[in-house]
N, C-alpha and C positions, 0 to 999 in steps of 0.2 A: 697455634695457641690463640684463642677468641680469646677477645674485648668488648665488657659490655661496665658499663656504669655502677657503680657499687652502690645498694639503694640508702647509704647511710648520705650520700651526699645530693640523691635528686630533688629534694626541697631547696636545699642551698642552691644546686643550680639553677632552677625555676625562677626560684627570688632575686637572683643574683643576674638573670637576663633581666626581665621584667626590669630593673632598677637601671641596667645596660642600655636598654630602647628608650625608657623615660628619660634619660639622658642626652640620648643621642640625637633622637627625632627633631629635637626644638632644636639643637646644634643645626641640622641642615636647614631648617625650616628657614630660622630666623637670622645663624649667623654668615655672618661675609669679612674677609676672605674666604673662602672655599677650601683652605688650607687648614684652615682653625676646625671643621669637624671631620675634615680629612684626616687630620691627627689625633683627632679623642678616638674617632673608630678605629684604630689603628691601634691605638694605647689599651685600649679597652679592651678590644678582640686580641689583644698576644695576655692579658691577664686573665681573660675569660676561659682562654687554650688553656693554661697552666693549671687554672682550677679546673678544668676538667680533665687535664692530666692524670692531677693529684685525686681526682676519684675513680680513677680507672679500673675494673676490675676481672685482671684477666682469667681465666677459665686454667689451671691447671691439674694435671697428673702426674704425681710419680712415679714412672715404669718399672726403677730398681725392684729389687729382693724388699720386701717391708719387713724379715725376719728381726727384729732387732736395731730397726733403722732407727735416725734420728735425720731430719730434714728440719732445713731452715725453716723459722718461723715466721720470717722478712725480708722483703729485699732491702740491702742495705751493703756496708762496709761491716766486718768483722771488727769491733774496738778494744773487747778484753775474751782472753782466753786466760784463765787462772784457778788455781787448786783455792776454796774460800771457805767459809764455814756459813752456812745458810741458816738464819735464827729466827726465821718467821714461822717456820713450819716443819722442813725436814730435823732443823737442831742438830746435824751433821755437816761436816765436809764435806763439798760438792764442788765438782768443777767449771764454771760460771764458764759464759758464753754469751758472749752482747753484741747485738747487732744493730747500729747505727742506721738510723734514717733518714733523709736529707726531704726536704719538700717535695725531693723530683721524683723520688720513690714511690710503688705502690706503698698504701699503706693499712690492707686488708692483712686480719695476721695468721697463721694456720697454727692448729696442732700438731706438735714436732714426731709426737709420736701415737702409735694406736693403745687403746686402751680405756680406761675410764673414768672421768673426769669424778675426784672425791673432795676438791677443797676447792672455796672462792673465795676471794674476799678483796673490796676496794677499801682503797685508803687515801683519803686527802693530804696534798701536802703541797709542796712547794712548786715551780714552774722554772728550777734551773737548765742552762743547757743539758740536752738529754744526752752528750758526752762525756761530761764529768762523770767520776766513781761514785762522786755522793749524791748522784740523783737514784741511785738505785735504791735509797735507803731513806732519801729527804724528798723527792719528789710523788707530784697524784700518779698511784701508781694499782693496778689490780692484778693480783696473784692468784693461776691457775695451777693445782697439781692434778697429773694424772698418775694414777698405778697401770702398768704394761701386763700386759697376758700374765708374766711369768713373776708380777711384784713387784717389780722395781717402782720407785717413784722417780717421776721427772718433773720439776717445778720450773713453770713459765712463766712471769713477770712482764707487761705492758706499762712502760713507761712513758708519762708525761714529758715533752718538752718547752722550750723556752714559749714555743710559737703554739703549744698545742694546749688546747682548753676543755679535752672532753675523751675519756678511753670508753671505747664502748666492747663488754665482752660480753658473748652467746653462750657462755659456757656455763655451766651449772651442774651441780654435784646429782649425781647419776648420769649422767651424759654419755653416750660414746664416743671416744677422742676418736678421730680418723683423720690420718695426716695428707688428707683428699679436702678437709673442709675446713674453711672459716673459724676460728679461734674467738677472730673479734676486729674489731678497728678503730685506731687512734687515728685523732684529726688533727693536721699541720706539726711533723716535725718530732719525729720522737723514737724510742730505743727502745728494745725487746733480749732482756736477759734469758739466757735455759740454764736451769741447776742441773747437771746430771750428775749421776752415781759413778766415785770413783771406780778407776778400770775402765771407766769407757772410752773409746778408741776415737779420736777426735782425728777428722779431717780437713781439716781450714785450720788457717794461722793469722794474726790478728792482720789485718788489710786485706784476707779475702775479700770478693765481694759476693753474696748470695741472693738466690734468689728462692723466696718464700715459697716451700710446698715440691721442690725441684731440687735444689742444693743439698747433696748427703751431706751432714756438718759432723755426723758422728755415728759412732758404732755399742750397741749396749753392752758388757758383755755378758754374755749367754749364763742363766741360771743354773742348776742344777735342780729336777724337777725331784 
């Protein structure tokens, strides 16, 4: 599995050394003890690691069956698994799927399932923990659905967190979904809901952990053609 830099954050890291050096440099130059810019480089380079952690963006495939699949859309912690009624778009009951994401996590997001992308739409709102229930309803948040080969709709939701100031989605109405590619990506800290269509055969339980694009989370089930 390659790692390469996700290009939503090589400005920020550019900007983000550049301000790291202007810092640092005069520290050695000018100051003494030798201790004092021993430990800014130090302090600096384990926050510099992390933010380029948090852009990381590893190269994956799904090997499984795609027949019918549903793969994570994040890596993260599995937070709600429950029967809900979805009011933005589908106006049915659906059974919700949220996946938690901590800073440490990638934070590029995929589509769960193959198909074609028919609805978008962002909405501003609020910046609460992106664990709570009512961020998925009060917080900045942009709704993708796609229809599958055989119909079905699947609605995906990118949610803002406390730390996070900006969702960025690629997806756009005629698109094709392929759960090989990039969805979209939030920045610092935030949670990713899937509506699926009752009947569908879920596997994970809330505290799985998954990983985005890899993790079977679920099973459709199969249309009558």
């Amino acid at each position: 599995m390659r790692v390469k830099i996700h290009h939503e954050g090589t400005n920020i890291l550019i900007v983000t050394l550049i301000f790291i050096l202007a810092a640092i440099v005069p520290l050695w130059i000018w100051v003494r003890p030798i201790a004092w810019p021993v430990a800014s480089t130090l302090v600096l380079g384990v926050l510099y690691f992390l933010l380029v952690n948090f852009f990381r963006s590893p190269r994956r495939l799904f090997k499984g069956e795609e027949t019918d699949v549903v793969v994570a859309s994040a890596d993260g912690k599995v937070v709600a698994l429950e029967e809900t009624f979805e009011d933005e778009y589908l106006h049915a009951p659906a059974i919700q799927l949220s996946v938690f994401m901590s800073i440490l996590n990638v934070h590029a997001n995929w589509f769960p399932v193959n198909g074609e992308v028919i609805y978008t739409k962002h909405h501003p709102g609020r910046f609460m923990a992106a664990y709570l229930p009512k961020s998925s309803t009060e917080n900045e948040r942009s709704t993708v659905v796609i229809r599958t080969p055989d119909g079905q709709l699947v609605l995906v939701r990118q949610i803002a967190g406390a730390m996070a100031r900006r969702i960025v989605t690629y997806a756009r109405p005629g698109d094709e979904a392929s759960i090989h590619d990039h969805m979209g990506f939030i920045k610092f800290g935030s949670r990713v809901d899937i509506y699926l269509p009752l009947g569908t055969e879920t596997l994970v339980n809330i505290g799985d952990t998954t990983i985005g694009g890899v993790t079977e989370v679920g099973r459709l089930k199969p249309q009558k053609q």
